[in-house]
N, C-alpha and C positions, 0 to 999 in steps of 0.2 A: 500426454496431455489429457486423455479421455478421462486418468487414473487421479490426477489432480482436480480435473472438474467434477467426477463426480464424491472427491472425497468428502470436500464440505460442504454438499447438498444433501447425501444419502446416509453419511456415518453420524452414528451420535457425537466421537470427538471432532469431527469435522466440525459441527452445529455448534459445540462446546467450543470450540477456537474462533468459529466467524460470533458467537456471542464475547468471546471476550474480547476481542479484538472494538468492538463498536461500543461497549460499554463495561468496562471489568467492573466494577462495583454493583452493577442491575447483574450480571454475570453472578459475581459472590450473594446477593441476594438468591437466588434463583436458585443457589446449591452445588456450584459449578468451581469446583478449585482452581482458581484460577493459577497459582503458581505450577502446581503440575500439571496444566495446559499450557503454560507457557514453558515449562523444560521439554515437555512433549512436540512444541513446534522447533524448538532449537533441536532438539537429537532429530527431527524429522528432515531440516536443511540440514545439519550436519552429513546426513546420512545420502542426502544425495548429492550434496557437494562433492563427498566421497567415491560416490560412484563415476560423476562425471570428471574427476580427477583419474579414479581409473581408466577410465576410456581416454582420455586425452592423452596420457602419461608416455605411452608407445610410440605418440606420433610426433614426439617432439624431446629436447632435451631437457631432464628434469632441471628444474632452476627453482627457486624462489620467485621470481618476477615473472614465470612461466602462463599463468593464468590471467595475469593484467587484461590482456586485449577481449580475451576470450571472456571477461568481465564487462568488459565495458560493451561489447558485442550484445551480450545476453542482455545488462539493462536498455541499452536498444531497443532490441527485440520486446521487452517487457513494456517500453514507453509509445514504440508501434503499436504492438497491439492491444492497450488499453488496459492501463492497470487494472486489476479485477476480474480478468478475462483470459484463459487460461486456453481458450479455442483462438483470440487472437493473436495471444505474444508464438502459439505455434505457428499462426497466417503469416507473421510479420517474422519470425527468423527463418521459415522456408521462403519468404520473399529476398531477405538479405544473405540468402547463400545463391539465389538466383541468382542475385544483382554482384553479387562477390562471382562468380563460376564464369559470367558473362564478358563482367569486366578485367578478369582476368586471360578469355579466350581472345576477346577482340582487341585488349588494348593495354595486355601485357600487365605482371603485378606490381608495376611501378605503381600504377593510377588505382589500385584497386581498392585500399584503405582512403583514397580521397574519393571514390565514386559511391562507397558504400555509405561514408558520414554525409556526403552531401545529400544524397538520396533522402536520409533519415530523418536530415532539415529540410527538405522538398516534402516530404510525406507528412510533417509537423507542422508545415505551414498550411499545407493544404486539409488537413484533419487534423486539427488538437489535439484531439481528447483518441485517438489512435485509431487504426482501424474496424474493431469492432467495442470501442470503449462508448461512455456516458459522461454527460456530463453531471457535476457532484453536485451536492442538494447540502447547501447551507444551512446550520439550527442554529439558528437563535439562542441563547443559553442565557437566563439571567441567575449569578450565584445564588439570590435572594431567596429564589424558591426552596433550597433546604435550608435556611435559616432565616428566620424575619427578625433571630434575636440580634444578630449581628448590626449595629445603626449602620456604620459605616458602609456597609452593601445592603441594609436598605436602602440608603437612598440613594442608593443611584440606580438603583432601578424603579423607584417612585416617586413620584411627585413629593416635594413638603405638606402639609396640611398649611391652609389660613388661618383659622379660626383659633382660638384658645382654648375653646373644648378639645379640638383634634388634637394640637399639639398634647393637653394635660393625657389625654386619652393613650394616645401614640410613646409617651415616656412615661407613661407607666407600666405601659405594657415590654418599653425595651428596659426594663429595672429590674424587670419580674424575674 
């Protein structure tokens, strides 16, 4: 976790990934390839997909449908502890192996898959945005601002004009 948190605050591709990711076109302005950061973040999950496949693979019987739970587990864990937050979703899957380890000592693994999603909806209700997440910040986006030649998305982001001047003013400048 410490390996993922500090990779996209202290590495240049790190940097180069949280920019493409928030805006790929200011990204490709900027000088930043965006497609080979984006093959770069897919062999990067690949890569660990892989490893924790490895690690699982011993403990259980190789299948196809092998990984399901152990998916839905980890997004969980990911929705605990706050998308974005790479100290939280660690908070929140050693919490849900706690609360799996418990529910399994005291009350047997019949219950144990219902105490752990119920939990997830208890910890969701009572925190939203997960245990150490944020809440997200709305932009406003009007398409107008890269084109004013476009009429039809100007105006819907501005008023018509009254007068006659404006309007001759305003078509001739969307003819130009």
């Amino acid at each position: 976790a410490a390996g993922l948190h500090l990779f996209p605050q202290r590495t240049r591709h790190g940097v180069a990934m949280l920019a493409v990711v928030q805006n790929p076109s200011a990204a490709k302005l900027m000088g930043i390839a965006v497609g080979r950061v984006i093959a770069v973040s897919y062999a990067v999950s690949a890569v660990l997909a892989g490893i924790a496949a490895l690690l699982i693979a011993p403990l259980f019987n190789v299948s196809s449908e092998m990984g399901t739970l152990f998916g839905i587990k980890a997004f969980a864990a990911a929705i605990i502890g706050g998308l974005g937050s790479a100290w939280g979703v660690m908070l929140a899957g050693l919490c849900l192996g706690l609360i799996e380890v418990l529910a399994t000592a005291y009350l047997g693994s019949v219950y144990t898959q219902i105490i752990t999603f119920a939990s997830v909806i208890l910890i969701l209700v009572v925190m939203p945005y997960g245990l150490l997440g944020r809440a997200g910040v709305k932009k406003v986006w009007c398409p107008a601002q890269l084109s004013l030649q476009a009429s039809s998305l100007w105006r819907l982001c501005w008023p018509m004009p009254r007068s006659r001047t404006a309007i001759r003013f305003f078509s001739s400048r969307r003819s130009r």
